[in-house]
N, C-alpha and C positions, 0 to 999 in steps of 0.2 A: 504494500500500500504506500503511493506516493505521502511523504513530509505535509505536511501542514505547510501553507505560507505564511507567509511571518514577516515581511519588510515591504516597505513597499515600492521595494526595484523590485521584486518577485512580483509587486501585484502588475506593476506595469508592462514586465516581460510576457504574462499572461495575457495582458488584453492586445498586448506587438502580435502574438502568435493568432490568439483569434482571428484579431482582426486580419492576418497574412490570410490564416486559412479561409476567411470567408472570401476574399478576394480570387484566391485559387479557385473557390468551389465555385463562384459566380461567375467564372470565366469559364471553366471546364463546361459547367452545365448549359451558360447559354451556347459553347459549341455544338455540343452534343442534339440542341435541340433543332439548333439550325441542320445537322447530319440529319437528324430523324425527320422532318422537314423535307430534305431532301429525298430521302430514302422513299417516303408515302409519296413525293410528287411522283417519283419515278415509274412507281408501282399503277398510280392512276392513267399516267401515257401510255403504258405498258397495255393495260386493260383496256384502254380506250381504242389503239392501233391492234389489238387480237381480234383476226378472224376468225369465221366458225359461228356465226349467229344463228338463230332457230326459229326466224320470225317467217315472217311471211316472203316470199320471192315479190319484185316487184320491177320494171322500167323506168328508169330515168335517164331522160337525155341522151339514149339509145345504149344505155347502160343498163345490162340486168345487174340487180343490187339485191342482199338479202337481207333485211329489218331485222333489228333485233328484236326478240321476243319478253315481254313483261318481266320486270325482273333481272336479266340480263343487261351487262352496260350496254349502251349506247352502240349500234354499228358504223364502225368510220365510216364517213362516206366524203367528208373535204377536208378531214385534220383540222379545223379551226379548234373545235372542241382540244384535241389534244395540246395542241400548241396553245389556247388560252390558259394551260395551268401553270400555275405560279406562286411564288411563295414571297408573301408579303409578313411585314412585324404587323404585330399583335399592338393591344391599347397601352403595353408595358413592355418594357426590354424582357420579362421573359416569357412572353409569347413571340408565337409565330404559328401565320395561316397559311395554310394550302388551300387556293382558291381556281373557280374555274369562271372565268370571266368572258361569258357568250351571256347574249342574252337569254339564252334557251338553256343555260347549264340548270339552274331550279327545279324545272317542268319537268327533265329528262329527270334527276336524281330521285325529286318528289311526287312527280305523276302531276297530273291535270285531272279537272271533270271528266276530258275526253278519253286522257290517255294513262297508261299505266303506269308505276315509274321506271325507271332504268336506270338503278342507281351503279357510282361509279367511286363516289368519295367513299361512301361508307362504308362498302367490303374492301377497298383499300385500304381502310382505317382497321378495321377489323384483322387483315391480313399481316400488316406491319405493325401493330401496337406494342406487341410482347416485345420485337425487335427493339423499338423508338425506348419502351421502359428500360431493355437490358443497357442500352448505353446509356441514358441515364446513371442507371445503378453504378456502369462501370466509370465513368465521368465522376463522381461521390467517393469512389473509392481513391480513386488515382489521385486527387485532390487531397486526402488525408488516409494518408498512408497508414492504419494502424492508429491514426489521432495520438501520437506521441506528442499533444502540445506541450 
């Protein structure tokens, strides 16, 4: 069991160390979250550009095209979708959004009256969460090593 402190250079060596490691861990961490950020936008391009849909066949533009099916992301069909995602900061330095910026990204995720949804963030989110958590964790650790302050 560490000494007691007792002076008070000990007490101020203690708040130098805190305060060091908080700066550590608040640096490690917002990287970490910018990586996991990254990792979920990846994941949502990914699934947005995979073929193999199960919707309906249909023509466009002398193009036979296949809809995706409810439930299912979205079937590319001009890449805007994909290439509008993007990863903006949060209303604080430690957030950060992964955003898809169409005007139809909403409708497609959350469905309409008409149509069903086709979500795309959300099984992304789902898919990479444990991922985004473990670096976190590992980001916390690597920051205080054992917490020898």
């Amino acid at each position: 069991m560490p000494a007691p402190i007792s002076t008070e250079n000990e007490v101020r060596e203690l708040i130098d160390k805190l305060e060091q490691l908080t700066e550590r861990l608040e640096a490690r961490i917002l990287k970490a979250l910018d990586e996991g950020a990254e990792i979920l936008a990846q994941n949502v391009r990914a699934r947005l550009r995979e073929e193999g849909r199960s919707g309906a066949v249909y023509r466009a533009g002398g193009v036979e095209r296949q809809a995706s099916a409810p439930g299912e992301a979205p079937a590319p069909r001009s890449g805007k979708l994909s290439q509008s995602i993007a990863i903006e900061p949060g209303g604080d330095s430690s957030e950060v959004h992964v955003v898809a910026d169409t005007e139809y990204a909403a409708a497609l995720e959350f469905g309409t009256q008409q149509t069903e949804p086709r979500p795309f963030l959300q099984p992304a989110l789902a898919e990479t969460r444990e991922d985004i958590k473990a670096k976190l964790r590992k980001a916390a650790r690597k920051a205080a090593p054992s917490s020898g302050i």
